[in-house]
C-alpha positions as CSV (number, residue, x, y, z in Angstrom):
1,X,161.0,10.8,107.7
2,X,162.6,7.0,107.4
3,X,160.1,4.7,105.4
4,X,161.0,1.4,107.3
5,X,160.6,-1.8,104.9
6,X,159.2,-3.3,108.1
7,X,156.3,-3.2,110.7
8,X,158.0,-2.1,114.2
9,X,155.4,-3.3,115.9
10,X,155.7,-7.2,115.0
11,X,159.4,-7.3,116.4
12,X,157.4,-5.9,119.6
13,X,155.5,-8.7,119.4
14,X,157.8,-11.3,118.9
15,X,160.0,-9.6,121.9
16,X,156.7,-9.9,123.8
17,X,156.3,-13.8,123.0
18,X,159.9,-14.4,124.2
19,X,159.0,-12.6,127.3
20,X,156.5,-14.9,127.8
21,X,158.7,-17.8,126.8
22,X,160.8,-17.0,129.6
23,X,157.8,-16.9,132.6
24,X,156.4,-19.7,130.9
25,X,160.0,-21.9,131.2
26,X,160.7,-20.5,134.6
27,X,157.3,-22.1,135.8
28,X,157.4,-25.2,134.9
29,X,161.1,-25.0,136.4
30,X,158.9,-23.8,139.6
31,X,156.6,-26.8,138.9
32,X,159.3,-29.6,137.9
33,X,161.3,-28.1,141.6
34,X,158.5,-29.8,143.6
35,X,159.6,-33.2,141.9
36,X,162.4,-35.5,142.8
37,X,163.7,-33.7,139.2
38,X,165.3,-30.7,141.1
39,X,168.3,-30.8,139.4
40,X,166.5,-30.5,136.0
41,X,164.4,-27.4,137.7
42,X,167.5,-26.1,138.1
43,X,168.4,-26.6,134.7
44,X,165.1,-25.2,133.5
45,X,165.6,-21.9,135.0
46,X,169.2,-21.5,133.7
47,X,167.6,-21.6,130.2
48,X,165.1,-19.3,131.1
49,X,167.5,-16.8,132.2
50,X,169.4,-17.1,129.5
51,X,166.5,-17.3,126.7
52,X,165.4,-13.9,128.3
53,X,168.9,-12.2,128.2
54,X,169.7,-13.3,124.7
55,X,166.0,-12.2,123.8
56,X,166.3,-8.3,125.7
57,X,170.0,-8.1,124.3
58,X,168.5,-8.4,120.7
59,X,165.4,-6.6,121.2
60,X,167.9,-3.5,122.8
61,X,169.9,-3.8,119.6
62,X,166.8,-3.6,117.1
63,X,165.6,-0.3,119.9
64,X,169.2,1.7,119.1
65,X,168.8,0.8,115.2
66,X,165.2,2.6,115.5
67,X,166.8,5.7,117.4
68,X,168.9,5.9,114.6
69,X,166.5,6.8,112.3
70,X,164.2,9.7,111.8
71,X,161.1,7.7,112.4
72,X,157.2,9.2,112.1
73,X,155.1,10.1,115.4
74,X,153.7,6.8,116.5
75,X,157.2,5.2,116.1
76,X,159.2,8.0,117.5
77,X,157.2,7.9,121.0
78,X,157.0,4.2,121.0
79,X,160.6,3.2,120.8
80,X,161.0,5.1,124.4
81,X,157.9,3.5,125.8
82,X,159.4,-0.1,124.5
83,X,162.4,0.6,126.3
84,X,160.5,-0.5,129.4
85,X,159.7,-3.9,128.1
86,X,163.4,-4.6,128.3
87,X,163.5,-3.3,131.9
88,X,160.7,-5.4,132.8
89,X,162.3,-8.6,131.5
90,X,165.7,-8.1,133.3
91,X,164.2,-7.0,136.5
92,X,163.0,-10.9,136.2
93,X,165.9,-12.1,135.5
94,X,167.1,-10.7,138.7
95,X,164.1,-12.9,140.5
96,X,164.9,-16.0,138.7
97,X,168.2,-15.5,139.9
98,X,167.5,-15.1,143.6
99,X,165.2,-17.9,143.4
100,X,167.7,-19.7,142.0
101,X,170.6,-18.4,144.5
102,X,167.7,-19.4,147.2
103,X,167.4,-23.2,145.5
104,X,171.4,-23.6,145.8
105,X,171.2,-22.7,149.6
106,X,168.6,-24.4,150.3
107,X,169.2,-27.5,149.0
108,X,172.9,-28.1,150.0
């Protein structure tokens, strides 16, 4: 058994503010598109995407780290059940960038 010099579960957390960074950017970008600021919208949800790739990519890192390890019971199950936060968050991504796609079509 590892003894971690850390609490798994606040990196969770902190992956599960950025997650919420990233709807929380993306609608005001929704909210700023029904301005004559569209361009800025559009600029919004670029940092959104982005803010929620860089945050998945990490959070994936810090998951293969834990896999490496010989972790106790509650940690052992919950690294494969935290995998699907990072699905989650990129299957967003892929909205945000259809919306987007959507915005550049639209608006041209």
């Amino acid at each position: 058994m590892t003894n971690l010099s850390h609490n798994p579960q606040s990196y969770v957390n902190g992956y599960i503010s950025m997650m919420r960074n990233m709807i929380l950017s993306s609608s005001v970008g929704l909210v700023v598109l029904n301005t004559k600021y569209r361009l800025i919208s559009f600029f919004i949800f670029l940092f959104s995407i982005s803010y929620g790739i860089k945050s998945s990519f990490d959070f994936n890192k810090y998951l293969n780290y834990l896999n490496t390890l010989d972790l106790e019971d509650p940690y052992k199950f919950s690294v494969k059940q935290w995998t699907f936060w990072i699905y989650f968050s990129y299957f967003y991504i892929i909205v945000l960038i259809f919306i987007i796609l959507y915005l550049v079509i639209k608006f041209n």
